[in-house]
N, CA, C and O atoms as a DFTB+ gen file, in Angstrom:
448 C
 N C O
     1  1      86.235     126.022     123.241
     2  2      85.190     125.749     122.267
     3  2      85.710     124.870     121.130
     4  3      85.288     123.773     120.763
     5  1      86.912     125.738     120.566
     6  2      87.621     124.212     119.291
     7  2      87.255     122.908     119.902
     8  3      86.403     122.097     119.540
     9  1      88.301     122.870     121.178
    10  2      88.368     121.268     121.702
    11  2      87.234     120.424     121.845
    12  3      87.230     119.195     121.788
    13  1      85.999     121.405     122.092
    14  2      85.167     120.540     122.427
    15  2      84.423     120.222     121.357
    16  3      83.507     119.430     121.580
    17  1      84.608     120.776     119.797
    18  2      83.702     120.598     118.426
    19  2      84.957     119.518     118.172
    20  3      84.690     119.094     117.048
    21  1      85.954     118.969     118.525
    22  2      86.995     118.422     118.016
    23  2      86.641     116.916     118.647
    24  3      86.362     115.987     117.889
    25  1      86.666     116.798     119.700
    26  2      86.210     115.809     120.704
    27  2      84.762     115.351     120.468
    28  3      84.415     114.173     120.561
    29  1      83.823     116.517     120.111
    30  2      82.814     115.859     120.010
    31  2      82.139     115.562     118.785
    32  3      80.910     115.604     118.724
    33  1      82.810     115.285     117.865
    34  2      83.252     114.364     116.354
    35  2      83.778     112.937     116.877
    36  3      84.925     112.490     116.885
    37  1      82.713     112.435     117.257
    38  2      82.802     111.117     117.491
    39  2      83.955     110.859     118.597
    40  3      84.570     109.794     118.531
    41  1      84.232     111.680     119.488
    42  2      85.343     111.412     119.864
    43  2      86.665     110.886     119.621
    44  3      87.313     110.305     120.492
    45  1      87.295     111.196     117.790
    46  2      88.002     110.757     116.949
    47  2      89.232     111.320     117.445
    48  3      90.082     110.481     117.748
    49  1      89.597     112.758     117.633
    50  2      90.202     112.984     117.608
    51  2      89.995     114.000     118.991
    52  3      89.119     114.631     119.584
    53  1      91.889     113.583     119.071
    54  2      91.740     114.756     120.791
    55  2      92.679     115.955     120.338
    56  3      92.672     116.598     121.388
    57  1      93.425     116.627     119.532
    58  2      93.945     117.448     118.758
    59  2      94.266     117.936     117.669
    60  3      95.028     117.074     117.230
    61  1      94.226     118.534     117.104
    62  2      94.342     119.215     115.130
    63  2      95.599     118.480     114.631
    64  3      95.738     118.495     113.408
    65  1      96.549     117.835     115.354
    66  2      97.384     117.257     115.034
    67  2      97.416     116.029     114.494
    68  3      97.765     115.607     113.392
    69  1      96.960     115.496     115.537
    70  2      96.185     113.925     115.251
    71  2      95.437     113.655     114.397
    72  3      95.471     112.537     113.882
    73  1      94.235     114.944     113.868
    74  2      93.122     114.887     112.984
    75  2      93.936     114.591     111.446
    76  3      93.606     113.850     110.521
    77  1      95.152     115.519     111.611
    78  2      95.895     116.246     110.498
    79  2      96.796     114.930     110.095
    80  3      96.746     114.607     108.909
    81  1      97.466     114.285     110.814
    82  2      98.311     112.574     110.311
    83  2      97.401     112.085     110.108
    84  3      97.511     111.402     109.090
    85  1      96.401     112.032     110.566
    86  2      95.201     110.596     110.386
    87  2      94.747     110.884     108.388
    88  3      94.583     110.118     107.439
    89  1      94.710     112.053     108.527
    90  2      93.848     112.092     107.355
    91  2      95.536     112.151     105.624
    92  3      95.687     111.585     104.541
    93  1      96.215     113.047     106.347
    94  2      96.972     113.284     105.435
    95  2      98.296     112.616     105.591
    96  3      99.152     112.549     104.709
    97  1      98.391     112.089     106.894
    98  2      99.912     110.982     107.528
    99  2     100.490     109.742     106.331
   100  3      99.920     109.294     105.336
   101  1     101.590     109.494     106.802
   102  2     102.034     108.488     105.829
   103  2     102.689     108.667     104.826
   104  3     102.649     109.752     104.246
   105  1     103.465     107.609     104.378
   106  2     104.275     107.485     103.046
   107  2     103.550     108.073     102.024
   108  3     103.714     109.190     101.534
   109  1     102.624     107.109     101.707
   110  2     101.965     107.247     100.730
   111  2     100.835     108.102     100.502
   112  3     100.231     107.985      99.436
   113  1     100.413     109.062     101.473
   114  2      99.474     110.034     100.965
   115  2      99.839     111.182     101.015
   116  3      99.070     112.124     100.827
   117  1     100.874     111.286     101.234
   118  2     101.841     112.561     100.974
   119  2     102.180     112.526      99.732
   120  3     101.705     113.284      98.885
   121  1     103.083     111.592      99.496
   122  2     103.261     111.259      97.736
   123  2     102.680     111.514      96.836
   124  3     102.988     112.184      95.850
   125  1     101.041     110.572      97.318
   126  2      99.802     110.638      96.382
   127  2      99.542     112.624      96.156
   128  3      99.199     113.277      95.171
   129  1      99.699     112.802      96.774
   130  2      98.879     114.356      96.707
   131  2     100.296     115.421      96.155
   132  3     100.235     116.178      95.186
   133  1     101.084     115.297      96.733
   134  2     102.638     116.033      95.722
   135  2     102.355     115.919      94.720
   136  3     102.476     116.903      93.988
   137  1     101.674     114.284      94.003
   138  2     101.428     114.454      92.791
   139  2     100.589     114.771      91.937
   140  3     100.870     114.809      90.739
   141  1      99.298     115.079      92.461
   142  2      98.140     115.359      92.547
   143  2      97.906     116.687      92.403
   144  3      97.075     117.180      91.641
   145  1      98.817     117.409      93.315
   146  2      99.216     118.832      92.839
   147  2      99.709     119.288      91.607
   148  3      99.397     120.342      91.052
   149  1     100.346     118.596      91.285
   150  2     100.945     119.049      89.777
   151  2      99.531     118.717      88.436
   152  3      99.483     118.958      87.230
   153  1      98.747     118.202      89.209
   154  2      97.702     118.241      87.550
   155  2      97.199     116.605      87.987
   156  3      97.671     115.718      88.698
   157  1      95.994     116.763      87.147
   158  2      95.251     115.195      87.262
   159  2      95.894     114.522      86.879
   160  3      96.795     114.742      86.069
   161  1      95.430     112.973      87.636
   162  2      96.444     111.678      87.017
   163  2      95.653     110.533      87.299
   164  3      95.033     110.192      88.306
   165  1      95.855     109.883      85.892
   166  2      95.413     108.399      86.136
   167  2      95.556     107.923      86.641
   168  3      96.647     108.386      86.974
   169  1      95.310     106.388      87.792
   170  2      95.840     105.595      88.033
   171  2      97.344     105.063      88.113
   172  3      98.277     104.936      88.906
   173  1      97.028     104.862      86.948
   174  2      98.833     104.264      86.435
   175  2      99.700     105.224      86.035
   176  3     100.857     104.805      85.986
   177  1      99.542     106.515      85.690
   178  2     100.141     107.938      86.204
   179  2     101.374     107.995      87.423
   180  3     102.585     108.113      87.607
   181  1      99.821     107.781      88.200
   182  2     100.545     107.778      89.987
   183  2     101.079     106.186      90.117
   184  3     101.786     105.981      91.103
   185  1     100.884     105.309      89.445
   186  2     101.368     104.235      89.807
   187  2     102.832     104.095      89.717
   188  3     103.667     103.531      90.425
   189  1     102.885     104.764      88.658
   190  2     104.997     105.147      87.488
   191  2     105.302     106.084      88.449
   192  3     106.446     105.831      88.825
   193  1     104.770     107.238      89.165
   194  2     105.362     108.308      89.660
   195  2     105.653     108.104      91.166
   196  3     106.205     108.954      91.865
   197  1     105.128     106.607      91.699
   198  2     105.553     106.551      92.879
   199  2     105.740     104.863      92.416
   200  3     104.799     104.140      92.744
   201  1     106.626     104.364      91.851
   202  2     106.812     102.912      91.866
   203  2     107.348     102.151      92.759
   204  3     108.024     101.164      92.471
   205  1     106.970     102.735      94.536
   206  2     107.477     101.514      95.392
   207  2     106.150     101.082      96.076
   208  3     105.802     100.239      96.902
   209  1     105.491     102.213      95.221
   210  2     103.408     101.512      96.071
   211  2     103.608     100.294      95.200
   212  3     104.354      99.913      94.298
   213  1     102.234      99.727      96.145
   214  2     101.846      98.301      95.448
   215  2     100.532      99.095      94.819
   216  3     100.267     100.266      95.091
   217  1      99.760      98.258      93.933
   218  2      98.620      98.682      93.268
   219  2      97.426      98.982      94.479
   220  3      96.528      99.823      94.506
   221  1      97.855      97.820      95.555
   222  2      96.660      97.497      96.506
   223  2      96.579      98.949      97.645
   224  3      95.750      99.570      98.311
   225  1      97.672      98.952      97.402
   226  2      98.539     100.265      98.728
   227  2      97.627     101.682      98.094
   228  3      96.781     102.466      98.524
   229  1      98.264     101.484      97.018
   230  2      97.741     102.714      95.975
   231  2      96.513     103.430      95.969
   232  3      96.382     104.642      96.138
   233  1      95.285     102.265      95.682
   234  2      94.042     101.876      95.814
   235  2      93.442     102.278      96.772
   236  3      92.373     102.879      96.664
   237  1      94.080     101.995      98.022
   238  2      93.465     101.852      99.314
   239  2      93.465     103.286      99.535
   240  3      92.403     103.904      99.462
   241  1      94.885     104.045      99.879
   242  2      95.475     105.139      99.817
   243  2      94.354     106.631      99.587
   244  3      93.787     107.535     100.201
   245  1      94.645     105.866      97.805
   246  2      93.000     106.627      97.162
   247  2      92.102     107.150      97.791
   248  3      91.625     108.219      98.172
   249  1      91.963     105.615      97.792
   250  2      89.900     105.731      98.459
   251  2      89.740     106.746      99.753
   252  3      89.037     107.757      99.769
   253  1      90.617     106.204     100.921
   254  2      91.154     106.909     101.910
   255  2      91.071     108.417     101.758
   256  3      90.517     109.014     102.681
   257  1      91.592     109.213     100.613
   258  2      91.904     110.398     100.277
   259  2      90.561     110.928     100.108
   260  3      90.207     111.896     100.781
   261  1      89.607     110.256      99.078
   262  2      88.282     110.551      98.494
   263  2      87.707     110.520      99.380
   264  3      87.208     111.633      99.542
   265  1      87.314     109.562     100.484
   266  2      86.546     109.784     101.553
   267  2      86.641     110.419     102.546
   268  3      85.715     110.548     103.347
   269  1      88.074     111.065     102.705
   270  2      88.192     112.536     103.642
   271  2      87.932     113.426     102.478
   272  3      86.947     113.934     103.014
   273  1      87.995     114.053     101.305
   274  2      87.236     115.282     100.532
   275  2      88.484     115.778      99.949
   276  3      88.520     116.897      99.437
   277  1      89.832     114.770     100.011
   278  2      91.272     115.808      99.699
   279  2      90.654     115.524      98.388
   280  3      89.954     116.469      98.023
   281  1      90.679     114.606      97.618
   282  2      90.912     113.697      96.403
   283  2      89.477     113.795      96.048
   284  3      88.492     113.669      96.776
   285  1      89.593     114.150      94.253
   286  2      88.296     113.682      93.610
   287  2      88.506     112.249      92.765
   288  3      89.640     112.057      92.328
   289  1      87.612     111.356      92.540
   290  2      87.540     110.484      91.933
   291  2      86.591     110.722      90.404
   292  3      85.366     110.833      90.449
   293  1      87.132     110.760      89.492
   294  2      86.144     110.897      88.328
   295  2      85.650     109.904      87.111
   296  3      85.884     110.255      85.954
   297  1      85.170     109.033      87.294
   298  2      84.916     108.015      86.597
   299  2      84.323     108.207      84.929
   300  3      83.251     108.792      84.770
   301  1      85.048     107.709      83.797
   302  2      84.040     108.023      82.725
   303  2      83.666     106.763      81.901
   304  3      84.619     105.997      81.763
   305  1      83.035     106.546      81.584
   306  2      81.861     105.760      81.274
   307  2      82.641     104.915      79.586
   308  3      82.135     104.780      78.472
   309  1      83.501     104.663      79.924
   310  2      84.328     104.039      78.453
   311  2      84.536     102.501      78.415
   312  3      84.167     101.824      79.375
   313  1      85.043     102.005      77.469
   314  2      85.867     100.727      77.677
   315  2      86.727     100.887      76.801
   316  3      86.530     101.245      75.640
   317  1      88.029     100.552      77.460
   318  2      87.900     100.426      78.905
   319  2      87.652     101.163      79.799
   320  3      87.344     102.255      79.321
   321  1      87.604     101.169      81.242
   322  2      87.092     102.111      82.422
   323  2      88.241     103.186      82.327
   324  3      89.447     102.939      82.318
   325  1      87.688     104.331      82.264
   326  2      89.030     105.417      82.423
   327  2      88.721     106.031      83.413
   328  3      87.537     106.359      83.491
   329  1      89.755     106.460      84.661
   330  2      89.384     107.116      85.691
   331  2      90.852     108.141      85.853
   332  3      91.984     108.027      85.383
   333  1      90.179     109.205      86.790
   334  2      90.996     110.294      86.750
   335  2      91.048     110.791      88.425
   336  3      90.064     110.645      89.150
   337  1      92.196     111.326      88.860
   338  2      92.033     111.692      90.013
   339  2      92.404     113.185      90.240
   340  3      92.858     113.798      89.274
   341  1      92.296     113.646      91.096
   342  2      92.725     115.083      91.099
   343  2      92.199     115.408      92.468
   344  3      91.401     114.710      93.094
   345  1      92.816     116.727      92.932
   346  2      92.714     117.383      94.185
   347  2      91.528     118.260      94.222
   348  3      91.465     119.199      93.430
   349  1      90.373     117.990      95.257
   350  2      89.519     118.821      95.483
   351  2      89.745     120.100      96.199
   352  3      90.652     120.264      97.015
   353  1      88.676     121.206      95.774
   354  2      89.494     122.489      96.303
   355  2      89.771     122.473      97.859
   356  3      89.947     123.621      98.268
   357  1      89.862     121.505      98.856
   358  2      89.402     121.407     100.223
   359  2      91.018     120.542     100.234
   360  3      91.888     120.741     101.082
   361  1      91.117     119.640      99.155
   362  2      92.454     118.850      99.257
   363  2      93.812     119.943      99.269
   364  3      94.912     119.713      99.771
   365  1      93.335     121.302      98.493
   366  2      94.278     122.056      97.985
   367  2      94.786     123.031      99.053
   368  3      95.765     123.772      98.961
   369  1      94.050     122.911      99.952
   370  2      94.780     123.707     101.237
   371  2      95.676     123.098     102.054
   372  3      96.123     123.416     103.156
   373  1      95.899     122.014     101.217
   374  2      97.448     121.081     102.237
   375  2      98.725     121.869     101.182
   376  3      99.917     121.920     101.485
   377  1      98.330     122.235     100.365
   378  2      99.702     122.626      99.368
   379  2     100.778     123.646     100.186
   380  3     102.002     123.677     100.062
   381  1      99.773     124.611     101.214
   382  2     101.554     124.928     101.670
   383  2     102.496     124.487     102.896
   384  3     103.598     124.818     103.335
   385  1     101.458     123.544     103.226
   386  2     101.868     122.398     104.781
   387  2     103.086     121.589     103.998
   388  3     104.126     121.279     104.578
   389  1     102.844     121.311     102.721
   390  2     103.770     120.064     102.020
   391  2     104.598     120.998     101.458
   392  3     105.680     120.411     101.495
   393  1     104.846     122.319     100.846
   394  2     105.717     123.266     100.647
   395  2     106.566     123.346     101.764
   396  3     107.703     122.907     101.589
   397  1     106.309     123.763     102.779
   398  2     106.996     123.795     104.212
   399  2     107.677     122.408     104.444
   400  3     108.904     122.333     104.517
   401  1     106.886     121.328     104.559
   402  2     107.449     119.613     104.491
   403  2     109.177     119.566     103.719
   404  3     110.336     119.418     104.108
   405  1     108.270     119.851     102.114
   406  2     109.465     120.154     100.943
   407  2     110.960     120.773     101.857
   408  3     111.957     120.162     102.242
   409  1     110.605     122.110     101.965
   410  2     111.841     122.870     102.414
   411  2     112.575     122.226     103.405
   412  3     113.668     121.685     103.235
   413  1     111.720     122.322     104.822
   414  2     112.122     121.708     105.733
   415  2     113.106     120.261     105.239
   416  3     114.299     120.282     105.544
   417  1     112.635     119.230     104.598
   418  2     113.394     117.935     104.151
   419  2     114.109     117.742     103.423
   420  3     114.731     116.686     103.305
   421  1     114.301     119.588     102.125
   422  2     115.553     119.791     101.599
   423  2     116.631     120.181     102.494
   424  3     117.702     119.611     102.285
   425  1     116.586     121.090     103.519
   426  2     117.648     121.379     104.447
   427  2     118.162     120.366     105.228
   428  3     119.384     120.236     105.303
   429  1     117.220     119.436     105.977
   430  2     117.612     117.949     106.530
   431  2     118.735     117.527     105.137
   432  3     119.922     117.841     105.225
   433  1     118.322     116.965     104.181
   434  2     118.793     116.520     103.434
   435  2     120.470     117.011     103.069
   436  3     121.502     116.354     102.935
   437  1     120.219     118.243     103.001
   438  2     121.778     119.296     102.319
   439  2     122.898     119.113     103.605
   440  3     124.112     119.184     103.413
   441  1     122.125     118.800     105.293
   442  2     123.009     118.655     105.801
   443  2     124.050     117.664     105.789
   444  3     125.109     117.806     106.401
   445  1     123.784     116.770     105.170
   446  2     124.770     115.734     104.774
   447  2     124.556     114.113     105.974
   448  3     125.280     113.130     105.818
């Protein structure tokens, strides 16, 4: 029954695995959301806290995030434009997949 509500989502995806890189995979949206966890952030926040994105990378990244439901986008009405990002409560159930990530890539790491 999973497989077949999984498959028959456009036929996007053929396992929870695949669903799971597609949406949360990559350099940069792992990053984005480590930091995202720790408290809202501007733009240029996350821009200083990961300075090997490009702005465009960044951007894209974003949007990417907001349109799967991890990421909120909050726009306020100023000038200049001030915008804010932060983790929706749906984004916040990756926090102990990337806890596990964490550990796991401190022990890689300690092995020398």
């Amino acid at each position: 029954m999973i497989k077949s509500k999984i498959l028959s989502a456009e036929n996007r995806y053929h396992c929870p695995v695949e669903a799971t890189m597609d949406v949360i995979g990559g350099k940069w949206k792992l990053l984005i959301i480590h930091h995202l966890l720790e408290g809202t952030k501007r733009f240029n926040e996350l821009q200083k806290a990961i300075p090997a994105v490009t702005q465009r990378m960044l951007t894209s990244k974003l949007r990417e995030l907001e349109r799967d439901g991890i990421v909120h986008r909050k726009v306020y009405a100023e000038v200049p434009p001030k915008v804010e990002y932060s983790m929706t409560e749906f984004g916040r159930t990756v926090e102990p997949m990337l806890w596990v990530m964490h550990d796991w890539g401190k022990i890689f790491m300690e092995r020398g």
